[in-house]
N, C-alpha and C positions, 0 to 999 in steps of 0.2 A: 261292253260285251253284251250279247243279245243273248235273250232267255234261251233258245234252243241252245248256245255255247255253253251257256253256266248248266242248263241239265244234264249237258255231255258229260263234262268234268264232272258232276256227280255220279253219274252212270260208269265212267271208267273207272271211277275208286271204288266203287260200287262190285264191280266185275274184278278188280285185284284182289279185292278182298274175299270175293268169294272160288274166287282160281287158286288162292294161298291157304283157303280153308281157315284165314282169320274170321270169315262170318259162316257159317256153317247153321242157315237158317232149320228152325224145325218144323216138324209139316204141318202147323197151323200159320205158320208166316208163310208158310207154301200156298197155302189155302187163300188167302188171305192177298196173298201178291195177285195171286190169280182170277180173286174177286172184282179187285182195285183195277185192273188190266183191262176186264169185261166193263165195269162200270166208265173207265175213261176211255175205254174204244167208242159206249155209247153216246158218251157227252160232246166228243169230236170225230165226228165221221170225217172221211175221205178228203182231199185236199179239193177236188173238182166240184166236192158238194158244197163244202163248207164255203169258200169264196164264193159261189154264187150267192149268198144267202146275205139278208140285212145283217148290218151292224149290231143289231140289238140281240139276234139269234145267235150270232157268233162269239156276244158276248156272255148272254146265258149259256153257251154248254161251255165255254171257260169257266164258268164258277162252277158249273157243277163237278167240275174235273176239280178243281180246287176243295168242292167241299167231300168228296169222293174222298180225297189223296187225307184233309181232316179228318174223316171220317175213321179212315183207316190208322192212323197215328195216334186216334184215342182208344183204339182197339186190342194194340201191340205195345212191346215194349223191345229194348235192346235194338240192334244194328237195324231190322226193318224198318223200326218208327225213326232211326236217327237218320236213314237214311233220306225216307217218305219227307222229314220234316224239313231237311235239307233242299229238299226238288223245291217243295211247298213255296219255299222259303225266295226259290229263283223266280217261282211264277207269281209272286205277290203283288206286282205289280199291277196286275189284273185289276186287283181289287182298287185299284185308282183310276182305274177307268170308268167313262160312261157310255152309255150308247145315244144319249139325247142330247142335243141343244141345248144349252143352259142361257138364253137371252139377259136372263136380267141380271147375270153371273154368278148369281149364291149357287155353286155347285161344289161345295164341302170341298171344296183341292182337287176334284175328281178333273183327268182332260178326255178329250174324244181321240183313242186310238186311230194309227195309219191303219191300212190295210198291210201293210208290211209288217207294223208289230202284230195285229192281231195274227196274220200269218206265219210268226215267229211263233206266238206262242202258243197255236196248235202245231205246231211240227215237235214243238218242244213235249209238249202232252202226247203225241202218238207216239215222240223216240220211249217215252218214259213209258209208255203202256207195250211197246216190243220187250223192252229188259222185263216188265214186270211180267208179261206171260213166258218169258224164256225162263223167267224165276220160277213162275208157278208149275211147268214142267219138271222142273228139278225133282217134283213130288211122284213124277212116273219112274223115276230109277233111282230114287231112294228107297220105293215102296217094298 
């Protein structure tokens, strides 16, 4: 299953749960979605930008969308952060990636991403920053 697949499936339980009013965030996880949404919009821009751009750039604003989505999980508690921890969780892979040639092969486990996954897993990081801004609206008509 490709990282943008496993973010869906979190994203749908995601959206049942808050359609069913089993997560019923409140308006600092509002705040908070909606921070997270800005910060991994910045880290992965547009799909035309992004693929032009080196391996090594594309693989710095993955982690920063990685340590973003951290970031925000040591913030929160309850369904946000279990949810955030769950994405987190699909795009880990990331963190096994390298952007460099490794010649002499000591490269700690790490491999050099396709262009296919790294392009998986910014789609997967821009689906998860559309739910998080649709989340962080919620705080305009709960207001």
């Amino acid at each position: 299953m490709s990282m943008l697949e496993a973010v869906e499936q979190v994203i749908e339980e995601a959206q049942r749960q808050l359609e069913h009013l089993e997560w019923e965030p409140r308006l600092s996880d509002l705040a908070l979605a909606w921070q997270t949404a800005t910060a991994l919009d910045a880290a992965v821009g547009p799909a035309n930008v992004q693929q032009a751009m080196p391996r090594i750039d594309r693989l710095e604003g993955l982690r920063e969308a990685l340590a973003a989505l951290a970031l925000t999980v040591a913030r929160t508690h309850g369904h946000l952060a279990w949810f955030l921890a769950q994405c987190s969780s699909q795009l880990a892979p990331i963190l096994h990636w390298r952007a460099l040639d490794a010649p002499d092969g000591h490269a700690f486990g790490t491999t050099l991403p396709t262009g296919d996954q790294l392009t998986d897993a910014e789609e997967a990081v821009r689906l998860l920053a559309v739910m998080l801004t649709r989340t962080g609206h919620r705080a305009d008509t709960t207001a």
